[in-house]
N, C-alpha and C positions, 0 to 999 in steps of 0.2 A: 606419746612421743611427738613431740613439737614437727610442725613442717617446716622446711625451710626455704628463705623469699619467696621460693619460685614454686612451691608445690602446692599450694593449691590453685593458685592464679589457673593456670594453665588446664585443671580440672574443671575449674569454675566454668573459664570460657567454653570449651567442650561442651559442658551440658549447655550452655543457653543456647550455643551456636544447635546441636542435637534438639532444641525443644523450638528454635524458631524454625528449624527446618521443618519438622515433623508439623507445625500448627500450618507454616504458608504449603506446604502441599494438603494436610487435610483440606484447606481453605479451599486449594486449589479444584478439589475434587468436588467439593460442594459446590460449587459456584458454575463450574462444567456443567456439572450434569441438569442446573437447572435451567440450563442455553443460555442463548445471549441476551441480553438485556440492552435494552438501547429505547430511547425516547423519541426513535422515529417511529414506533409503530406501539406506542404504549409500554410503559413499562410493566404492565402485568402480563402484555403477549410473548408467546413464547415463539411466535410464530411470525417469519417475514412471506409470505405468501403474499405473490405478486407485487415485487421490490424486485426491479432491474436496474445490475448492479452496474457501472461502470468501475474498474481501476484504472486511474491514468497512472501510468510507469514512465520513469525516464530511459530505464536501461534492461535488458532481459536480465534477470536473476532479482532484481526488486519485488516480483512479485510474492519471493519465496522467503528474502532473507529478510523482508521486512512487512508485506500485508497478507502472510501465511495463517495467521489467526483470524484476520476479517475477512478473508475469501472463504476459510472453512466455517467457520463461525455463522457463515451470513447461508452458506449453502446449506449448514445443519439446519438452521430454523425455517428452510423452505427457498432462498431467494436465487435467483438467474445472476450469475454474475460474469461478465464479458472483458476483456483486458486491450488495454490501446496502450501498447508501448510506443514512445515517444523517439526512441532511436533503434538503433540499429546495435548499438553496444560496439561498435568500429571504432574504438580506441587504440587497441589492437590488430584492426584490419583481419579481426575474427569477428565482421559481421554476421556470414552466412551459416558458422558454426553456431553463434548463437541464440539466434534464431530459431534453430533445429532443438537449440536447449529448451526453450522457452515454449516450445508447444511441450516437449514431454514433461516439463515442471507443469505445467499449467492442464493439463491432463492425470496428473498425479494429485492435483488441488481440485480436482473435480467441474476444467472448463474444458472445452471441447476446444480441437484446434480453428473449427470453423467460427469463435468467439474469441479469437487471438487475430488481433490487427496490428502489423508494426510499422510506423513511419520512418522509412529512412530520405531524412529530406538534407539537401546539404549546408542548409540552415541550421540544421538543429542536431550539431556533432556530441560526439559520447566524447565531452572534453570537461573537465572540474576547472578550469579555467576562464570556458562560454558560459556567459548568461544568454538565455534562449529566448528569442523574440516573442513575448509575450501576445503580439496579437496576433502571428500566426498558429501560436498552439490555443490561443481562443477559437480562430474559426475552424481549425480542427475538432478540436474537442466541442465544441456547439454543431457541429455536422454531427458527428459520430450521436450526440445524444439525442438528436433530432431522427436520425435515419434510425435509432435502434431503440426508440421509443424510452429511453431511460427515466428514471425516476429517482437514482443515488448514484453520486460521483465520488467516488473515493481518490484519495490521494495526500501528496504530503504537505506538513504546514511548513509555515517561514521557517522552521530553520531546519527543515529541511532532513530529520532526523541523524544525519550524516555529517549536513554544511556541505554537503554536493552543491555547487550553482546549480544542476540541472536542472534536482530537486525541486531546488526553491524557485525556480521558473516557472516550473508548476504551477505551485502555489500561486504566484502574481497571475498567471493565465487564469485561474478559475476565482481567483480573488474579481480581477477584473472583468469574466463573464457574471458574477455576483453585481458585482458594480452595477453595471450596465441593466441588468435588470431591474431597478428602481429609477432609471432613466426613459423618456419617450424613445421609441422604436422609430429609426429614421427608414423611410423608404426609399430616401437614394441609394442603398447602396446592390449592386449589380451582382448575386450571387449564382448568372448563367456560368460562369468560367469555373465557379466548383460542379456545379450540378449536372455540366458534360463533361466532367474529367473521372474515372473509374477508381478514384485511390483509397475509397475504401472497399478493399477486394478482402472478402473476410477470408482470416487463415493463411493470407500472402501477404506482402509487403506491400506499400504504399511510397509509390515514387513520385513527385510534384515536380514541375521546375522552377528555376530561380524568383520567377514573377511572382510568385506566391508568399515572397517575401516582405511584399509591401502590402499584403491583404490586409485590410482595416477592418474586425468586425464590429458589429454596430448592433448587430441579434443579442438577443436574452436568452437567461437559462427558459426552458418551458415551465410554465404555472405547475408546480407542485413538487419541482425538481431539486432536491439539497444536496448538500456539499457537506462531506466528513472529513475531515482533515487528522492523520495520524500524527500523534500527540509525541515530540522530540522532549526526551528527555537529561539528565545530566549524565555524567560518564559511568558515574558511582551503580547508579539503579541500571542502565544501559547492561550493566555485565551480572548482575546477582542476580539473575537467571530465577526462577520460581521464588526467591527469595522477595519480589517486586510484588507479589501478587499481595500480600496484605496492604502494601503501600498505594497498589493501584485501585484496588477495593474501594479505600478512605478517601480517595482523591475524588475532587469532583470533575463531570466526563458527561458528554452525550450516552457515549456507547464506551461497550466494555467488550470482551471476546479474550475470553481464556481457555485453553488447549485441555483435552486431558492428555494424558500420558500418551496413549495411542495415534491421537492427534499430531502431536508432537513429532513423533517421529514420521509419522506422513509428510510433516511440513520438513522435515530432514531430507526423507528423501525424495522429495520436490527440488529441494537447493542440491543436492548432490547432480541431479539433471544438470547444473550448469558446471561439467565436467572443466571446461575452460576457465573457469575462474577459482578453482578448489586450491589456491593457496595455501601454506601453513595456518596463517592468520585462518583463515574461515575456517577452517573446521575449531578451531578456536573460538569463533563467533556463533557457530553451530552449535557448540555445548553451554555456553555461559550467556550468549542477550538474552533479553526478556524478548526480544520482537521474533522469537520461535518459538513462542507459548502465551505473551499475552501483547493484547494490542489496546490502549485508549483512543479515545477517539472525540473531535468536538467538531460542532457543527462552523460551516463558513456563516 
């Protein structure tokens, strides 16, 4: 009995769509279970033992909806990892709320709240609009790695995974603490007015005032200290959710960090903590990105 136009097409697709699903989760499961893989501490160790992590974040819920893999990932194979959110998330004038999010997200990802520091400076507002003064969040983030001995800074590249400006301020602040480190070290510049100010209070907020806005920093990263940068990708891969992991396999990358299943829904319900922002849209983004099961990643 002959088919007609339409009948086998639509069998056809089913299997392949059935047999690519079925290969990228096998993949998925092999590649888990033999940890993370990254070329900052060799690629045949499996092990990040003594690796202090920094996350720089723009906003509370970033550290779930988007470096939930490289915070688990990096804690599996051994390493300390510490989170410095960069605002307050006061877009909504739900600063205080979440805030309260982001210690029990980041307690659910396996950081303590006494490793959760948030800047709320009124320089550096939770607005997609502001670009954020680049060398104030340099002498931030060169304090914070200095006081807490770091050794990896994570965070996001140029574009930002999103095209948030905030994001990509980011980037330019540790692009340009990068910079600067193959620069001579000037000794003019005066860093008594950070060193008697208290604003990294671990576990509480971080209040500066306006003067801090014209901070020029002039410091280097410390000798030994690198920069991962989360790897933005197209819209397409963004939403085919375990379907990405053959793709990200093949692709070339520093570091790699993929979820298993278990995993996975840890990093679920990490983003569920930021109750104030559970929109329709995210729990939609919860089931279908890749960046809630795998993370690329390249060095600065």
């Amino acid at each position: 009995m002959a088919a007609g136009p339409w009948g086998w097409g639509p069998a056809v697709l089913a299997l392949l769509l059935a047999l690519l699903l079925g290969g990228a989760r096998l993949l998925r499961r092999r590649y888990a279970a033999d940890g993370a893989r990254a070329s900052l501490w060799g690629r045949a160790a499996a092990r990040a033992d003594g690796v202090r992590v920094l996350l720089v974040t723009a906003h509370p819920d970033d550290e779930a909806m988007f470096f939930a893999p490289t915070v688990l990932g990096l804690g599996r194979a051994g390493a300390r990892a510490a989170v410095l959110c960069c605002s307050a998330g006061n877009y909504y004038n739900q600063g205080e709320i979440r805030k309260k999010e982001l210690e029990q997200s980041c307690f659910l990802l396996g950081i303590p709240a006494s490793d959760v520091t948030v800047l709320d400076h009124r320089d550096l507002p939770d607005n997609p609009a502001v670009e954020w003064d680049t060398q104030l969040l340099a002498a931030f983030v060169l304090k914070h790695i200095e006081a807490n001995n770091i050794n990896l800074v994570v965070t996001f590249d140029a574009g930002g995974v999103s095209g948030h400006a905030n994001h990509i301020s980011l980037y330019a602040a540790l692009r340009q603490c990068r910079d600067q480190s193959t620069e001579p070290q000037s000794s003019s510049v005066n860093w008594k007015i950070l060193e008697s100010t208290p604003f990294f209070l671990t576990g509480r907020t971080a209040v500066l005032p306006l003067q801090y806005t014209y901070l020029h920093s002039e410091r280097k990263l410390p000798e030994g200290c690198r920069v991962l940068l989360l790897e933005s990708v197209n819209l397409f891969r963004k939403y085919i959710s375990v379907l990405d992991v053959p793709v990200s396999c093949l692709l070339p990358r520093d570091a790699l960090f993929i979820l298993t299943e278990e995993e996975t829904e840890q990093a679920r319900r990490a983003m569920r903590c930021h109750r104030s922002q559970l929109l329709w849209f995210r729990h939609i983004y919860m089931l279908f990105s890749r960046y809630m099961m795998i993370n690329s990643l390249r060095l600065l």
